[in-house]
C-alpha positions in Angstrom: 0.0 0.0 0.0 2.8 2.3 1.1 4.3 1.6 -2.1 1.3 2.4 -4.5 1.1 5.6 -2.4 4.5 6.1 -3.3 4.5 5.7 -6.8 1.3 7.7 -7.3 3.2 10.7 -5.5 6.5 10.0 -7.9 3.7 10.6 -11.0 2.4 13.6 -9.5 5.6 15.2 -9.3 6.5 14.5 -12.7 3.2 16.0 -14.3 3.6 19.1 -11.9 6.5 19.6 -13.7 5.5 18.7 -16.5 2.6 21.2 -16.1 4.9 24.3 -14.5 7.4 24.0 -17.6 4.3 24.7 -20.0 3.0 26.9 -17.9 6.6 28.9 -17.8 6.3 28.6 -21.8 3.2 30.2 -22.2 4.0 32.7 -19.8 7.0 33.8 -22.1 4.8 34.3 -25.2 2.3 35.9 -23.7 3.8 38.1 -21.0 4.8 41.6 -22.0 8.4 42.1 -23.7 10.9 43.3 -21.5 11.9 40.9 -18.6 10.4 37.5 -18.5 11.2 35.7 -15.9 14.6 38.0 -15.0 15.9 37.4 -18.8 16.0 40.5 -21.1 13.7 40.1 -23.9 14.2 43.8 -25.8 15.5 47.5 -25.5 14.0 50.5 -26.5 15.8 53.1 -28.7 15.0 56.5 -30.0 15.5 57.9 -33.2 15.5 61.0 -34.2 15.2 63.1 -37.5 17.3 66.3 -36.8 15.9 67.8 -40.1 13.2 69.9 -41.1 12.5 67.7 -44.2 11.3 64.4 -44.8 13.4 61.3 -44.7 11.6 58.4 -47.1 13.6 55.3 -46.8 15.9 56.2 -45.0 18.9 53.9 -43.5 19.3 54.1 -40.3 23.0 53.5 -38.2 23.0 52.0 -34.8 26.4 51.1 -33.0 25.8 47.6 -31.5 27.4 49.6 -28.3 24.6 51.2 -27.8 22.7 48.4 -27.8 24.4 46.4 -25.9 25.5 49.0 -22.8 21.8 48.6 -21.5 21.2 44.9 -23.5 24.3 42.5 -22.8 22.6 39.2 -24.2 22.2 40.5 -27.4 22.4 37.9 -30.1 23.4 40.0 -33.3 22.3 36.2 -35.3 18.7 36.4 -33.8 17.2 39.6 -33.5 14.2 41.4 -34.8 13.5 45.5 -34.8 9.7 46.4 -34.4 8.6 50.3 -34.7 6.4 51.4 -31.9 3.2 53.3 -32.0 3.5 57.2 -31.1 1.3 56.4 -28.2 3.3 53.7 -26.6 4.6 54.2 -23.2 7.6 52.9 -22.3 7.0 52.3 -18.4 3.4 51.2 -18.8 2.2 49.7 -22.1 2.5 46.0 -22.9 4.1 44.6 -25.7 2.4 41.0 -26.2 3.5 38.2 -28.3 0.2 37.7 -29.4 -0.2 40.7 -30.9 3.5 41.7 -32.0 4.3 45.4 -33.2 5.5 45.8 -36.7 8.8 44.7 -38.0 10.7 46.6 -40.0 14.2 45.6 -41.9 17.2 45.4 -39.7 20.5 44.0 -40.7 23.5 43.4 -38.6 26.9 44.5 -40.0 30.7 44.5 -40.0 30.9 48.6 -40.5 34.7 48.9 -40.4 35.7 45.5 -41.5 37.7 44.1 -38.8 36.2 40.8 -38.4 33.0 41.5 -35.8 29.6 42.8 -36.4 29.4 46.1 -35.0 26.7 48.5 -36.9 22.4 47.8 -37.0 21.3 49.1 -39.8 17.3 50.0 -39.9 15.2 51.0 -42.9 12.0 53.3 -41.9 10.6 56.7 -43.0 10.6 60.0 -41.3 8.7 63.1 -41.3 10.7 66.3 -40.6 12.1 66.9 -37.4 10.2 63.6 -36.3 11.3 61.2 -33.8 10.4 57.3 -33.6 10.7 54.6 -30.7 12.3 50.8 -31.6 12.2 47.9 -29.6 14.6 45.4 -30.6 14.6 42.4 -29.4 16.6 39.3 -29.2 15.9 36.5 -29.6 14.0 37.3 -32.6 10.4 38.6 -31.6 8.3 36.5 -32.1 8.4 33.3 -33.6 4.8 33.8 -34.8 5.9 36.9 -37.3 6.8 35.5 -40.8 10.5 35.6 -41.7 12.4 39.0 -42.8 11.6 40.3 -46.1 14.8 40.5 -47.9 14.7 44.4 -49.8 18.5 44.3 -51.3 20.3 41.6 -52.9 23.6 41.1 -54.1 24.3 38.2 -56.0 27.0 36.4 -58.8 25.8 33.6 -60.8 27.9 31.2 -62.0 27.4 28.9 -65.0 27.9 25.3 -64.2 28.2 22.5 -66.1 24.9 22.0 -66.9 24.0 25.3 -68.0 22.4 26.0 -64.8 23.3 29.2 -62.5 24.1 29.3 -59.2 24.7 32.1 -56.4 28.3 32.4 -56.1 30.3 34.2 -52.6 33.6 34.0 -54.1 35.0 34.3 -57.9 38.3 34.5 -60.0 37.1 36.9 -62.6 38.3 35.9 -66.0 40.6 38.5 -67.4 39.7 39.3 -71.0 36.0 37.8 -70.7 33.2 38.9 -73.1 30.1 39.9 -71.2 27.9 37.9 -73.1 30.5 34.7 -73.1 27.7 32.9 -70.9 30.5 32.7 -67.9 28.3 34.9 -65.8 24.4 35.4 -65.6 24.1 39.3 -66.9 28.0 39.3 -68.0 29.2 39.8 -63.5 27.9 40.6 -60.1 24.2 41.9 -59.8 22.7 44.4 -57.2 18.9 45.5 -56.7 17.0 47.3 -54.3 13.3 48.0 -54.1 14.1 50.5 -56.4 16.7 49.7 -59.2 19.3 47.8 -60.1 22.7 47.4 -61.2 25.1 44.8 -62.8 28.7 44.7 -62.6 30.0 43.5 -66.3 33.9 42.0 -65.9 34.9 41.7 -69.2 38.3 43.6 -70.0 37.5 45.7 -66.9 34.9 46.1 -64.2 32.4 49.0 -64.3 28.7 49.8 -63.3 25.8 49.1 -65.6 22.2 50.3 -64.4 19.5 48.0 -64.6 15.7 49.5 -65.5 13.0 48.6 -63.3 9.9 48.8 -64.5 8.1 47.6 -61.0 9.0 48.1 -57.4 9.4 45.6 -55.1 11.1 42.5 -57.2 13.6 41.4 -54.9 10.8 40.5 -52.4 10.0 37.8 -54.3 10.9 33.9 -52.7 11.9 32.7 -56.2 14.3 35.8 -57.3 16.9 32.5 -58.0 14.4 30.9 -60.0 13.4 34.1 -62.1 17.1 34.8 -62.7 17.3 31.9 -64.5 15.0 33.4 -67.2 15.9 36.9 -67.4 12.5 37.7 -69.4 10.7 36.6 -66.2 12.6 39.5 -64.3 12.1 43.4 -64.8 15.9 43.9 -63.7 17.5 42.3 -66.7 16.8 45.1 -69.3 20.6 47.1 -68.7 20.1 50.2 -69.6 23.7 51.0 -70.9 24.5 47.2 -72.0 27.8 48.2 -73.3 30.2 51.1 -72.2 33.5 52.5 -74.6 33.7 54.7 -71.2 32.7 54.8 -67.9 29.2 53.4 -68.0 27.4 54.5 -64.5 30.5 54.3 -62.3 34.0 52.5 -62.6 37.9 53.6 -61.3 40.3 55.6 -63.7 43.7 56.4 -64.1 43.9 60.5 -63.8 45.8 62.0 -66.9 46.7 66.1 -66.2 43.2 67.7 -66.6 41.5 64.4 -67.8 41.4 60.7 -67.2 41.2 57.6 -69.0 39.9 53.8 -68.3 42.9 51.5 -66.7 44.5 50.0 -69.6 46.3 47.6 -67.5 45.5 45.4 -64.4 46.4 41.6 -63.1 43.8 39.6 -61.5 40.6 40.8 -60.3 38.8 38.8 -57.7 34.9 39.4 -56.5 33.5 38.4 -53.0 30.4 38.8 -51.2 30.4 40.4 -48.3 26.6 41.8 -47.1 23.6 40.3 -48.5 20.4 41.5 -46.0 17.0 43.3 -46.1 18.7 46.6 -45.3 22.5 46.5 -47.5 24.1 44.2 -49.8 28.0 44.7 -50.6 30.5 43.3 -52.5 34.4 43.8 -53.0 36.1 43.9 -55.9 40.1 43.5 -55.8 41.8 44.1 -58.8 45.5 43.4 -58.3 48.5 45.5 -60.2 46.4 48.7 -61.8 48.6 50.8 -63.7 48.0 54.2 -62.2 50.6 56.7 -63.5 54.4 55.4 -63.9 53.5 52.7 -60.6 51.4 50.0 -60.3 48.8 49.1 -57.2 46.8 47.1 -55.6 43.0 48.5 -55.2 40.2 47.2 -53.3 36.4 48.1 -54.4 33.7 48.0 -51.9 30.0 48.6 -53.7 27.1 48.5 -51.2 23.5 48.7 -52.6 21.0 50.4 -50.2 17.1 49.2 -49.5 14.5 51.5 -51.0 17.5 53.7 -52.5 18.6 54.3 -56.1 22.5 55.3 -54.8 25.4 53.0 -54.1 28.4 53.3 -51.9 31.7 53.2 -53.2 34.6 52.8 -50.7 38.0 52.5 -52.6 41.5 51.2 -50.8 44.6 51.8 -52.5 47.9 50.2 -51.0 50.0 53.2 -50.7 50.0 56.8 -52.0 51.5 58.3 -55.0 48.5 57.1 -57.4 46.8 58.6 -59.9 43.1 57.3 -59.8 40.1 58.6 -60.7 36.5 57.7 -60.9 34.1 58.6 -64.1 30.9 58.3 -65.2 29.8 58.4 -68.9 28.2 61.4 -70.2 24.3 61.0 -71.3 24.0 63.5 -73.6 22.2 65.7 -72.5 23.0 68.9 -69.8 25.8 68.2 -67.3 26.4 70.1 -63.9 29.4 70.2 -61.9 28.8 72.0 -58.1 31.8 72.6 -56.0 32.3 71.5 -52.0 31.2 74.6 -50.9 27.2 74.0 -50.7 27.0 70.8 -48.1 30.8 70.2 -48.3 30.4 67.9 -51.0 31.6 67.9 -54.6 28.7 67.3 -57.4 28.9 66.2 -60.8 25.1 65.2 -63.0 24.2 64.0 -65.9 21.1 63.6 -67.7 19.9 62.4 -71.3 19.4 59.4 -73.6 22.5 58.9 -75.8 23.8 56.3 -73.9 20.8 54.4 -73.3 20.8 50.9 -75.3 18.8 51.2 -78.6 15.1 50.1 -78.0 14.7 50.3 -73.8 13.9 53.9 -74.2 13.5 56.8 -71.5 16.5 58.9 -70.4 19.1 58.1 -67.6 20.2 60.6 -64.7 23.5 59.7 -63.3 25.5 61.6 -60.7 28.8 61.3 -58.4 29.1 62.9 -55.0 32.1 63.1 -53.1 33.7 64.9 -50.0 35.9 67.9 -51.5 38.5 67.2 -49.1 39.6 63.8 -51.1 39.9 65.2 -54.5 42.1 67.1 -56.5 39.3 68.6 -58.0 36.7 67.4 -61.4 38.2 66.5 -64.3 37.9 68.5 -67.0 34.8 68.2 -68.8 35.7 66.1 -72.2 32.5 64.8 -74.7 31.9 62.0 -73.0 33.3 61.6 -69.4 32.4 63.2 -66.1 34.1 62.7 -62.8 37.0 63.2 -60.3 40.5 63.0 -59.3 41.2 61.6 -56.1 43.9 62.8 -53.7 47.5 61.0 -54.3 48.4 61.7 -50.8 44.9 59.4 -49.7 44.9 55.9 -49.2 41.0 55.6 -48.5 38.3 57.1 -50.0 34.3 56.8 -50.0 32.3 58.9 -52.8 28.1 57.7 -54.0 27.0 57.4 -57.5 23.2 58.1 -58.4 21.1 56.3 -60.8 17.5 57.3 -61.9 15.4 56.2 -65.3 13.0 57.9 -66.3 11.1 55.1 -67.1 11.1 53.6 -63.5 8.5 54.3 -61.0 9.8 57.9 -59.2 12.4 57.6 -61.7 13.7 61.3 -62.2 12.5 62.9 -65.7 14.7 65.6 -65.8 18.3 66.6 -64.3 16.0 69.4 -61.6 14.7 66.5 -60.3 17.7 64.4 -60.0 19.5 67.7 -58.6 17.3 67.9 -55.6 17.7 64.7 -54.8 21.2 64.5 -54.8 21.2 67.7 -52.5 18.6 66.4 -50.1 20.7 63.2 -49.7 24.1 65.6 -49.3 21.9 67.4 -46.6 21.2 63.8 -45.0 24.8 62.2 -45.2 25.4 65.5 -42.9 22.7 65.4 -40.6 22.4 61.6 -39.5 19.1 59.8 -37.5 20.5 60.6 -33.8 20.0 57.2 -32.0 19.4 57.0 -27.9 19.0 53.8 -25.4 15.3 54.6 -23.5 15.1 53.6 -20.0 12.0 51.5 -19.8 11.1 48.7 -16.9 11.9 46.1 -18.9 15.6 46.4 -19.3 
């Protein structure tokens, strides 16, 4: 009898466990966000637009420091940013994992490149002068929310055997290579946003071709692989340029007195992947041994792509100084516009027209190149086909933005006003960033 006793009290035990560990389960999804159960679940950050203007898509910088000075388990692998309502309180409003706030992109990066992640990057609108709260959390809140949407892509498709492409991290660019020689889908290295594309064509020489979009929203697709396959599936395949004698939308040049001209000599040139989220994608180009005035160099190409954005990022690392290296755009055509550092600090040169556009996509291209004046020796000279600038000999590092907008494209800029204001407005931004503040709240 004692025994029976026994055992029935040994089975109680076990499904009082049993039921306390569910019961500690649902209390974690259901509870408010914050601390459950003593563990950190979120922090709450501030943004804030300095600006009296508005801010669409705009990328937002967070140093993981200030994340993690008030948030120490933060997983920068499993993580999820919600934007708040303006009525949320942070000492008194629940946040419930039944009904989550919205999730916006947020991507985790390596900012200077040493190895460890270091930089959140958040994608989100803002009126001017106007301020918003995040909560991000970590692990990723909540299970029940669909996966990320991924907004910017960066991608090399390589030809195998078969005749099938697949995504590629890491390449040996062939020297020489024709575009069309099949090697690569699109002829190199594709990058799209939300808003517009671009392909990298490494033929004799790497340089930027702009890809028309005719819809918004492509790369948030499941099956982007799938459609790249068949490139008349996929708005992004109609280049705009398709072939360049110059500088197409963007490429490095070797600086000649006034003028410059493409790099008529190189070694290797090696592509990698290094970003590929719903907020950035980035890849580095390496070309080994540029001849760049009576020397020779080695010079590293980083190209980021932006969410939402029609720009990219170029950050350029030569070896050593004594260089002579430029970067050029082509000429469209039509009327070009050169503004000194003096308004916003930065240095302007725009383009806008249709000669350059490939027989039979139609509209006009706007291209422009921004940089800080402080890295240049100044434009080069206006020739009849070549726009751009020298960049400092004495300078081992430099980071400048090209602009691309068809005319064609939805918001697509239809004349060079139009492409002018936005360059400015983004000048204004670059020197005015999203301030970014922990929020001391009763759940951290």
């Amino acid at each position: 009898m004692n025994a029976k006793w026994k055992e029935l009290g040994l089975r109680c035990t076990w499904w009082g466990a049993a039921l306390l560990w569910v019961g500690c389960k649902a209390d974690t999804w259901q509870t408010v966000l914050g601390r459950t159960k003593d563990v950190q679940t979120y922090t709450l950050i501030e943004v804030v637009n300095p600006l009296k203007i508005d801010r669409p898509q705009e990328i937002v910088e967070i140093p993981l420091t200030t994340i993690q000075s008030r948030y120490r388990s933060f997983n920068p692998e499993d993580f999820s940013v919600h934007l708040l309502g303006r009525e949320f309180l942070p000492e008194g409003d629940p946040i419930m994992a039944s009904n989550p706030p919205p999730e916006i992109p947020g991507q985790v990066i390596d900012q200077n490149r040493d190895g460890s992640p270091d930089t959140l990057l958040a994608l989100m609108d803002f009126g001017a002068n106007e301020s918003h709260t995040l909560a991000v959390a970590s692990p990723r809140f909540s299970l029940l929310l669909p996966p990320p949407l991924n907004h910017a892509r960066a991608e090399l498709w390589l030809k195998a055997a078969g005749g099938e492409y697949s995504a590629s991290d890491v390449a040996l660019l062939p020297f020489g290579s024709k575009i069309d020689s099949g090697i690569y889908q699109f002829g190199g290295p594709v990058m799209e946003t939300d808003a517009i594309g671009w392909r990298i064509p490494v033929g004799a020489y790497p340089w930027v071709d702009v890809m028309g979009k005719r819809a918004e929203g492509m790369v948030l697709t499941d099956n982007v692989a799938k459609e790249y396959q068949d490139p008349a599936m996929f708005s992004a395949a109609q280049s705009l340029i398709g072939k360049s004698n110059g500088f197409g939308a963007g490429t490095l040049a070797q600086a000649i007195d006034e003028s410059c001209a493409r790099i008529a000599s190189h070694g290797p040139v090696q592509y990698r992947r290094l970003e590929n989220g719903p907020v950035m994608s980035e890849i580095e180009i390496r070309i080994e041994d540029c001849q760049l005035g009576e020397q020779r160099f080695d010079v590293s190409w980083y190209i980021a792509a932006f969410a939402g954005n029609s720009f990219l990022r170029h950050e350029i690392q030569v070896e050593r100084t004594g260089h002579s290296l430029a970067f050029a755009i082509d000429d469209q055509g039509g009327e070009m516009r050169e503004k000194p550092s003096r308004e916003f600090g930065w240095m302007r040169t725009i383009t806008y027209g249709s000669t350059n556009v490939r027989t039979g996509v139609g509209g006009a291209l706007g291209m422009g190149l921004m940089i800080r004046g402080n890295l240049t020796n100044g434009f080069v000279e206006f020739t009849r086909d070549t726009l751009g600038v020298r960049l400092y000999p004495m300078q081992r590092s430099f980071s400048l933005f090209t602009f691309s907008s068809w005319s064609m494209a939805p918001g697509g800029a239809t004349d060079i006003e139009a492409l002018a204001r936005m360059m400015d407005a983004f000048a204004e931004r670059q020197n005015s960033k999203v301030q970014a503040r922990n929020i001391d709240h009763a759940g951290a």
